[in-house]
C-alpha positions in Angstrom: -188.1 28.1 11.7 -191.5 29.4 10.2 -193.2 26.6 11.4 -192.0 27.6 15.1 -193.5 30.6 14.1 -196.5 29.9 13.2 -197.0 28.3 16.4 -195.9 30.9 18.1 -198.2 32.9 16.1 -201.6 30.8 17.0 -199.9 31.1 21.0 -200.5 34.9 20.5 -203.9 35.1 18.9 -204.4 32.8 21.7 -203.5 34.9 24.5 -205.2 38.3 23.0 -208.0 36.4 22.7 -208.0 35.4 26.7 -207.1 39.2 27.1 -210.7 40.1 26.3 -212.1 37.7 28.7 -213.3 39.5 31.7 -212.6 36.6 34.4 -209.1 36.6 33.6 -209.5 41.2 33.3 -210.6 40.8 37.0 -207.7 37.8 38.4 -204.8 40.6 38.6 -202.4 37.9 38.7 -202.9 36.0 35.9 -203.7 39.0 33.6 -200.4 40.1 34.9 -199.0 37.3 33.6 -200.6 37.0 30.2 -200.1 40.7 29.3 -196.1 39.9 30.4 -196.7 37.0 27.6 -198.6 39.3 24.8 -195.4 41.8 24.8 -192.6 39.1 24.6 -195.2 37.0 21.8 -195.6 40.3 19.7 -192.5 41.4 19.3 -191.9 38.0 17.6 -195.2 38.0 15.7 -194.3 41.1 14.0 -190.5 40.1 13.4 -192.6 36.6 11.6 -195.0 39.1 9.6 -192.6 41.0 8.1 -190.2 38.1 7.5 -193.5 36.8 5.5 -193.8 40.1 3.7 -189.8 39.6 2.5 -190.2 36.2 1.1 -193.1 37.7 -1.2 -191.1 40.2 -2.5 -187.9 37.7 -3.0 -190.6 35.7 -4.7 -192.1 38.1 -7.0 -188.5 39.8 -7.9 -187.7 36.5 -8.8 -190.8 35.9 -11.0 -189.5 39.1 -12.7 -186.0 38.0 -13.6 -187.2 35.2 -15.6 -190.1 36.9 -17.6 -189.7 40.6 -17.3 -188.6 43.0 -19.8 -184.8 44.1 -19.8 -185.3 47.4 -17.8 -187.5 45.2 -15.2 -185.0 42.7 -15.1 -182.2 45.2 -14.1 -184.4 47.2 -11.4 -185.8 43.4 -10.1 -181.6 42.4 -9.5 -181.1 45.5 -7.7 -184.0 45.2 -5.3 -183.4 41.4 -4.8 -179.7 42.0 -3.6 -180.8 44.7 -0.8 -183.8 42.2 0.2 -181.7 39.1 0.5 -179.6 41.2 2.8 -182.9 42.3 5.1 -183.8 38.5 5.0 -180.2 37.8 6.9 -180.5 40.6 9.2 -184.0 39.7 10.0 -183.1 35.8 10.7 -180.2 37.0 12.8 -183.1 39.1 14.9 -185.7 36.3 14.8 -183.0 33.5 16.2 -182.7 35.8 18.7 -185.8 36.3 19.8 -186.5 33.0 19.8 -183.8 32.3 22.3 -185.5 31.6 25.6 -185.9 34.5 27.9 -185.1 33.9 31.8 -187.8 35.1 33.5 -186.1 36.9 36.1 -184.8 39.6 33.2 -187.7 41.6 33.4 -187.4 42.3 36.9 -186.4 45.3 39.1 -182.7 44.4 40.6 -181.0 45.2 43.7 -177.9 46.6 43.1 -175.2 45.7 46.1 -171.5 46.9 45.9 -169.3 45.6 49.0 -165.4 46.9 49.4 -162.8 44.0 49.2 -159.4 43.5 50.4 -157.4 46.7 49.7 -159.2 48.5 52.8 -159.7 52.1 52.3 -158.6 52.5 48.7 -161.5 49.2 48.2 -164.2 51.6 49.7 -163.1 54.3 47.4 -163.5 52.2 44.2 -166.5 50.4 45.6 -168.2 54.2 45.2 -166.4 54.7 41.9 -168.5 51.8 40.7 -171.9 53.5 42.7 -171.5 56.8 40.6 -170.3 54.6 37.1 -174.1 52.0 38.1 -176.0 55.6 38.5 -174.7 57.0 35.8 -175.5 54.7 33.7 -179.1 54.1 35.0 -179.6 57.9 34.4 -179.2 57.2 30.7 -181.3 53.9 30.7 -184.2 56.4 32.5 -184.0 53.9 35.3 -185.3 54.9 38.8 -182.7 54.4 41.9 -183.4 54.5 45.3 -180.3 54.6 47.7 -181.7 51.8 50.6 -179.2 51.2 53.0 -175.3 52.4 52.7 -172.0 52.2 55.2 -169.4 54.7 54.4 -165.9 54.1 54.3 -163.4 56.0 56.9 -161.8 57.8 53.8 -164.7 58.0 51.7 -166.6 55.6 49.5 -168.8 52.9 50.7 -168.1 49.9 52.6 -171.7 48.6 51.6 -174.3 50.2 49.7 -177.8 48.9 48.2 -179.3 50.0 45.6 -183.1 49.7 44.2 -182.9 49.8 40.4 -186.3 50.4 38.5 -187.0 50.4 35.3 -187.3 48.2 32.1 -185.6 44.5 32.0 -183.2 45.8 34.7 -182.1 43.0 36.1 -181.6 41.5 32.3 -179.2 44.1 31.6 -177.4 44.2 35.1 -177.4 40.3 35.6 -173.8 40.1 34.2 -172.1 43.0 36.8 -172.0 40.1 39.6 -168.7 39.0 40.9 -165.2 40.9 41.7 -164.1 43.7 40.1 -160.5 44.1 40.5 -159.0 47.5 40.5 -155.3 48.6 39.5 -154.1 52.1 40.3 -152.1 54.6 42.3 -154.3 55.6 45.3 -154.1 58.6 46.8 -152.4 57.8 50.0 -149.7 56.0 48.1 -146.1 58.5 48.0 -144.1 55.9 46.5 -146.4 56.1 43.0 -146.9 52.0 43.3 -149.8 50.6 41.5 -152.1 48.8 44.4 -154.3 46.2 43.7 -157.7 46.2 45.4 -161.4 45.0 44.6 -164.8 45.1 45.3 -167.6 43.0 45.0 -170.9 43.5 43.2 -174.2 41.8 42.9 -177.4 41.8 41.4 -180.4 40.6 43.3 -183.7 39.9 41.2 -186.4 42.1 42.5 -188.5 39.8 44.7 -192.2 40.4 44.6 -194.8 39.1 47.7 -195.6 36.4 44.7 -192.3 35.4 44.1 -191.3 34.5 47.5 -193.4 33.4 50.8 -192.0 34.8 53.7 -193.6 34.1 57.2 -194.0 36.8 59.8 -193.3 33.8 62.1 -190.6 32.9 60.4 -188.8 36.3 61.0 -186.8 37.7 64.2 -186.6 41.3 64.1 -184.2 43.5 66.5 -184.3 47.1 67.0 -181.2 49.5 67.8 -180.0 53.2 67.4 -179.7 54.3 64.3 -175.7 56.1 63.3 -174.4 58.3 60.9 -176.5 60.8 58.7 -180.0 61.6 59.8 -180.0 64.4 62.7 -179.9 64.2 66.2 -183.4 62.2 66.6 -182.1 59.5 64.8 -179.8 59.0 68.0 -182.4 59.1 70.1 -184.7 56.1 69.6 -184.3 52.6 68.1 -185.8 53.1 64.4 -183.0 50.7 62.9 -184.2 47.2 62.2 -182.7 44.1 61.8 -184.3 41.0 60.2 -183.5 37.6 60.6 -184.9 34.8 58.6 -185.0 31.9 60.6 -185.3 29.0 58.0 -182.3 30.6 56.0 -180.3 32.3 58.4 -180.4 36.0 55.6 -179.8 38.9 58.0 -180.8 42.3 56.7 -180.5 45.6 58.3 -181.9 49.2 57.5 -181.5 52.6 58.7 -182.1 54.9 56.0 -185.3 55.3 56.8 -187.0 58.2 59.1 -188.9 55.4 61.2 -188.9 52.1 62.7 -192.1 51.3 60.4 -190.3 52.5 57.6 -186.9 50.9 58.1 -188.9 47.9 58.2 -190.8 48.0 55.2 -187.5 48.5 53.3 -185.8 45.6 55.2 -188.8 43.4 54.1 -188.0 44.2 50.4 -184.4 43.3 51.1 -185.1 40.0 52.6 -187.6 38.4 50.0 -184.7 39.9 47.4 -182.3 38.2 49.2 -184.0 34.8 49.8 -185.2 34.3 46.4 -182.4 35.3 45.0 -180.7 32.1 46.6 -183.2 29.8 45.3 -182.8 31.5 41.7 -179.1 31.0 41.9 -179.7 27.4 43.1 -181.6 27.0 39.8 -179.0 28.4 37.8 -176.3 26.6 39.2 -178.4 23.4 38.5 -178.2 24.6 35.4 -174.9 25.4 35.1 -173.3 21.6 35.9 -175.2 21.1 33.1 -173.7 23.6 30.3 -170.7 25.1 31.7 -171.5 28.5 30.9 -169.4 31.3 30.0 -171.1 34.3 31.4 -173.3 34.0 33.8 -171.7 31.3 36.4 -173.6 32.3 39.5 -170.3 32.5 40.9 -169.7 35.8 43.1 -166.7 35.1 44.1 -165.2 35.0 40.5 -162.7 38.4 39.2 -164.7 39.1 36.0 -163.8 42.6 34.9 -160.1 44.5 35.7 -160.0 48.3 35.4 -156.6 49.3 35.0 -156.0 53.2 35.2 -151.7 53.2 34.3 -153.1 51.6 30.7 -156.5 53.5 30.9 -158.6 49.7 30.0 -161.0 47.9 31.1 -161.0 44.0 30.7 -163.8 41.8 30.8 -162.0 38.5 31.6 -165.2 36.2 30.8 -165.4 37.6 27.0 -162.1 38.7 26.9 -162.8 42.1 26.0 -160.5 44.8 26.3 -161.7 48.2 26.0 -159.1 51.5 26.1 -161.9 54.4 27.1 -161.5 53.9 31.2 -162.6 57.2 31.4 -165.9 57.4 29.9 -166.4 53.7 31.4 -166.3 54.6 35.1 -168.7 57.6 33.7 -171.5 55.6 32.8 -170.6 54.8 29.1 -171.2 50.5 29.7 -173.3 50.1 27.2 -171.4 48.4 24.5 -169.6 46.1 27.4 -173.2 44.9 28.3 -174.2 44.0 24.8 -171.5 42.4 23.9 -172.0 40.3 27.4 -175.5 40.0 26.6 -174.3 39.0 22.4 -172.1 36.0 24.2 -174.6 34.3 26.3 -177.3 34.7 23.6 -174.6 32.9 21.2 -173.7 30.1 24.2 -177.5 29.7 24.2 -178.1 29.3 20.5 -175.1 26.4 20.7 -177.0 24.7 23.2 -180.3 24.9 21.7 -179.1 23.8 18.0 
């Protein structure tokens, strides 16, 4: 391991070094790309350094123990015990930062939650899971933008999209995609059955103009009358856009926006979104029939997570993780169902890689 890390510490001096040079300063892109590359580097340079510093004072503790003085002796066990527990903690932290990093996890995500079967009682938990996503973003300090929504005929969405901004979004969300499968008494229901319904969710990597090359030629756009929310000049001229991409067939549609320009601009971000997400998943189901992976299959249409309001769990079918605080859950409180997500794929990845 050290010697991994001292390569990866000559990589770093490397890189601040190019930092300085005022060709790359001026090339936005590939200072872009080299800063990206200084913050992931660093974190592990300082994890190394104060690994380093450890092994010096396991060293000279042990130095101690066979020449010091009695007293010495005593205070040198003491210290040793505690610093041979740091050294374990800190291998645990460096192993994991030595894991590779996808490159998509830094990104800004699209956030898309689509009603399944169970008609309106689906659109009512699809905006359940809305509220629990926002929540939960507010704590992270995230930044979301509402882009495009269809509201269900007893409330709750049909469809809604969500921009997420923010830091290593998508590397947080990633594991939300696929069915989530809810069991409960809706309201409608007089009988007090338990109905089964789901809804889908998906998180889209952010795509940015360099990510993804998308003609104007290549794209049919169609204009029509804009419904629902807005006022009555939203009736009255064709500020709604549809996009087509030709090559792909990815439809996207916006009418959130005030104007056709707008709307358009907003579709655009959609699109590249949606077509590189495609290729991304291509790559990681190339991957995947490789390593049959535990947690992030690619596969949308796979039930990963129940919520079951009689019992008042959650389940996470992947991990097989049960959690009994339902409550708190659907209020934002994810967090420890992420990282312990986020705790099985870095583990899957460390079997692979040893």
């Amino acid at each position: 391991m050290i010697d991994k890390l001292d390569a990866i510490k000559g990589r770093f001096e490397q890189v601040s070094l190019a930092l300085t040079n005022p060709e790359i300063v001026s090339d936005n892109k590939q200072f872009s790309k080299l800063s990206k590359e200084y913050r992931q580097l660093e974190k592990i340079v300082k994890a190394h350094d104060a690994y380093l510093k450890l092994l010096d004072s396991i060293a000279f503790n042990k130095e101690v123990l066979e020449s010091g003085d009695d007293e010495m002796r005593e205070l040198a066990k003491e210290e040793t015990e505690s610093l041979q527990n740091q050294k374990l903690e800190l291998e645990d932290t460096i192993r994991n930062l030595l894991i590779p990093k996808d490159p998509q996890d830094e990104k800004n995500a699209m956030l898309e939650i689509r009603g399944g079967t169970g008609g309106d009682e689906a659109s009512l938990f699809a905006g359940d899971l809305l509220r629990m996503y926002l929540r939960y973003c507010e704590t992270k300090g995230w930044s979301t933008n509402i882009m495009s929504e269809t509201a269900g005929a007893a409330g709750g969405y049909k469809e809604v999209v969500v921009e997420v901004t923010g830091d290593d979004v998508y590397g947080t969300l990633k594991f939300e995609s696929g069915v989530h499968r809810v069991q409960r008494v809706p309201a409608t229901e007089t009988q007090g059955r338990v109905h089964t319904s789901a809804a889908t969710v998906a998180i889209l990597p952010e795509a940015e103009e360099v990510d993804v090359d998308v003609r104007e030629a290549d794209i049919k756009m169609d204009t029509f009358r804009s419904s629902g929310a807005g006022g009555q000049h939203v009736n009255k001229t064709e500020s709604a856009v549809r996009l087509t991409h030709i090559p792909t067939g990815v439809v996207v549609e916006c009418q959130e926006g005030r104007s056709q320009h707008s709307n358009r601009d907003i579709a655009m971000k959609m699109l590249r979104s949606r077509i590189y997400e495609a290729a991304v998943r291509k790559h990681e189901e190339a991957i995947a029939s490789q390593r049959k992976s535990l947690v992030s299959t690619g596969d949308r249409s796979a039930k990963i997570r129940t919520y079951n309001y009689p019992q008042g769990r959650v389940t996470d079918h992947r991990i097989g993780m049960t959690m009994y605080n339902l409550d708190a859950f659907m209020n934002g409180d994810i967090q420890e169902m992420l990282q312990a997500l986020q705790f099985a794929e870095n583990a899957e990845k460390l079997k692979v890689g040893s």
